[in-house]
Every structure is written in C-alpha cells, then in structure tokens.
N, CA, C and O of each residue as an XYZ file, in Angstrom:
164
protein
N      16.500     -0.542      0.831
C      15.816     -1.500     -0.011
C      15.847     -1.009     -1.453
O      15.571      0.135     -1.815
N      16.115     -1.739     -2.010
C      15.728     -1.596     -3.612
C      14.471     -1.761     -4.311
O      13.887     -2.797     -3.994
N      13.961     -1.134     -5.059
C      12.769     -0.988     -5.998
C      12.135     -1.818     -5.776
O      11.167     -1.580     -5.055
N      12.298     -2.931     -6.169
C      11.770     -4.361     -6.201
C      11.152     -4.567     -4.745
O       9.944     -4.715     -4.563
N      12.058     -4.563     -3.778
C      11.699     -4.395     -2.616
C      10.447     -3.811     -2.023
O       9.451     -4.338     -1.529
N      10.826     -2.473     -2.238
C       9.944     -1.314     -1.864
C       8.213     -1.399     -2.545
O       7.198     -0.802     -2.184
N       8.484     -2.613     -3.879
C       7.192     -2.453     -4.246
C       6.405     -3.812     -3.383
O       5.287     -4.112     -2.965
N       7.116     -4.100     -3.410
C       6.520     -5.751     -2.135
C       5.988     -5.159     -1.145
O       4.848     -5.403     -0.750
N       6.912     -4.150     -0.542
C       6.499     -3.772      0.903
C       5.310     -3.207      0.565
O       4.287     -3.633      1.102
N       5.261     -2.347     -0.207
C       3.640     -1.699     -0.384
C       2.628     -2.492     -0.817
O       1.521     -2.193     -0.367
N       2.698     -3.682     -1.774
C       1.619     -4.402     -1.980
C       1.554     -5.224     -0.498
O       0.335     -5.249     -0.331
N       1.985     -5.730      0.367
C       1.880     -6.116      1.204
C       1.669     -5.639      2.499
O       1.612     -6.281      3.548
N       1.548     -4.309      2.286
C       0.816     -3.468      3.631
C      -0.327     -2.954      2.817
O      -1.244     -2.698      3.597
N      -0.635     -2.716      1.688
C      -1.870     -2.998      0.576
C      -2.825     -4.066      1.266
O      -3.746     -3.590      1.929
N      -2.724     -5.427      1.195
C      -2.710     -6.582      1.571
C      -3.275     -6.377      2.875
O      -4.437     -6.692      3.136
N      -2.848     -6.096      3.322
C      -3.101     -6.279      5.076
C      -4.046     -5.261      5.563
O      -4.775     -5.616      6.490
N      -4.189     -3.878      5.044
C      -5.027     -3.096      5.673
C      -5.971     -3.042      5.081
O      -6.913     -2.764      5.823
N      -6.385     -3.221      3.602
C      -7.824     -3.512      2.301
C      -8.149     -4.845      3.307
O      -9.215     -4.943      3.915
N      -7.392     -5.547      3.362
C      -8.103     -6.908      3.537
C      -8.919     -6.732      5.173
O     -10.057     -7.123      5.430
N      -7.983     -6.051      6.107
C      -8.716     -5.784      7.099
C      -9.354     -4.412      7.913
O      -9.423     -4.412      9.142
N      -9.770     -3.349      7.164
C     -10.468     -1.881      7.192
C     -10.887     -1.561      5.323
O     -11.970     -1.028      5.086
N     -10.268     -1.807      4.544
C     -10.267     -1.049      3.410
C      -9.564     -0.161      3.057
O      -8.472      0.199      3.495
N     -10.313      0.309      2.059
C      -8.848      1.148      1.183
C      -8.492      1.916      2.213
O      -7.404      1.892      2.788
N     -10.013      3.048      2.604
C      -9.554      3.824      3.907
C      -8.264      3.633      4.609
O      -7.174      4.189      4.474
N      -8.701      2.655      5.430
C      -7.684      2.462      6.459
C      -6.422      2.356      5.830
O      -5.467      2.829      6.447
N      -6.169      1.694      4.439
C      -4.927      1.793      3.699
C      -4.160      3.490      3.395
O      -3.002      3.882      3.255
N      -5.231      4.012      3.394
C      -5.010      5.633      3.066
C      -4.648      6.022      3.861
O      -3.459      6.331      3.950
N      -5.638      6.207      4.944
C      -5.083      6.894      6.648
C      -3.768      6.058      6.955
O      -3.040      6.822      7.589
N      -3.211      4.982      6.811
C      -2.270      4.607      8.018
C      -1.199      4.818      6.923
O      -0.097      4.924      7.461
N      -1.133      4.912      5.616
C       0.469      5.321      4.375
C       0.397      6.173      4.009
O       1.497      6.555      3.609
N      -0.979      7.417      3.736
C      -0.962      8.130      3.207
C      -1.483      7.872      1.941
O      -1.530      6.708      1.542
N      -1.914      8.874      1.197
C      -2.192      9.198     -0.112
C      -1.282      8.927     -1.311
O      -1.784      8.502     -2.352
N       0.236      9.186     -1.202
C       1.602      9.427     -2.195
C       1.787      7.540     -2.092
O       2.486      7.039     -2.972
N       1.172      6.608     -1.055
C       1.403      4.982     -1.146
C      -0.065      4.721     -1.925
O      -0.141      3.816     -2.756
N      -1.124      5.491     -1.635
C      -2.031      4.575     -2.880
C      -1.772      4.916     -4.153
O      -1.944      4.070     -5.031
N      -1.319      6.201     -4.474
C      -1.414      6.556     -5.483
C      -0.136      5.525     -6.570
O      -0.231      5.070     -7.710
N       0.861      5.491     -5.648
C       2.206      3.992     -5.948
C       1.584      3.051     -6.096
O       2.135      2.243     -6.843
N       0.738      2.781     -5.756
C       0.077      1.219     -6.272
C      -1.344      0.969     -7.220
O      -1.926     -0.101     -7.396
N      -1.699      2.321     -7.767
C      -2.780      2.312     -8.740
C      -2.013      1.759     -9.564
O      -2.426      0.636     -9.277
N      -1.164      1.532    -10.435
C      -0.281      0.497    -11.197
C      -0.503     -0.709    -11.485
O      -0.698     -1.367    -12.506
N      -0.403     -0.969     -9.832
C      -0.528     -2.664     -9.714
C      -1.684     -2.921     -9.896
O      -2.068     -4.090     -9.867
C-alpha cells in the first residue's frame, strides 16, 4: 500500500476501536507507534 493508503487504514481502525472501547482499546489492539501516527490527524 502506499502512503495515502496506509493513512486510511489507520484512521479507519482509529474509527472502529475509539468508537467502540476507546482510545485504550485503540492502543492495546495497534500499539502505541499507530496512535502516535495519527496525533496529526
């Protein structure tokens, strides 16, 4: 995947685990190095 790509995929597993556990659960299931990729957005 390309950049562009790769940033979809993360706002959109963003998306899905905030919306249903929270950030937490966003943290535990990507890790730390994927929230820290999307403090940006």
């Amino acid at each position: 995947m390309d950049g562009r790509e790769q940033e979809l995929v993360l706002i959109w597993r963003a998306e899905a685990d905030i919306g249903n556990g929270g950030i937490l659960q966003f943290v535990c299931n990507w890790g730390l190095p994927a929230a820290e990729r999307l403090v940006p957005f």
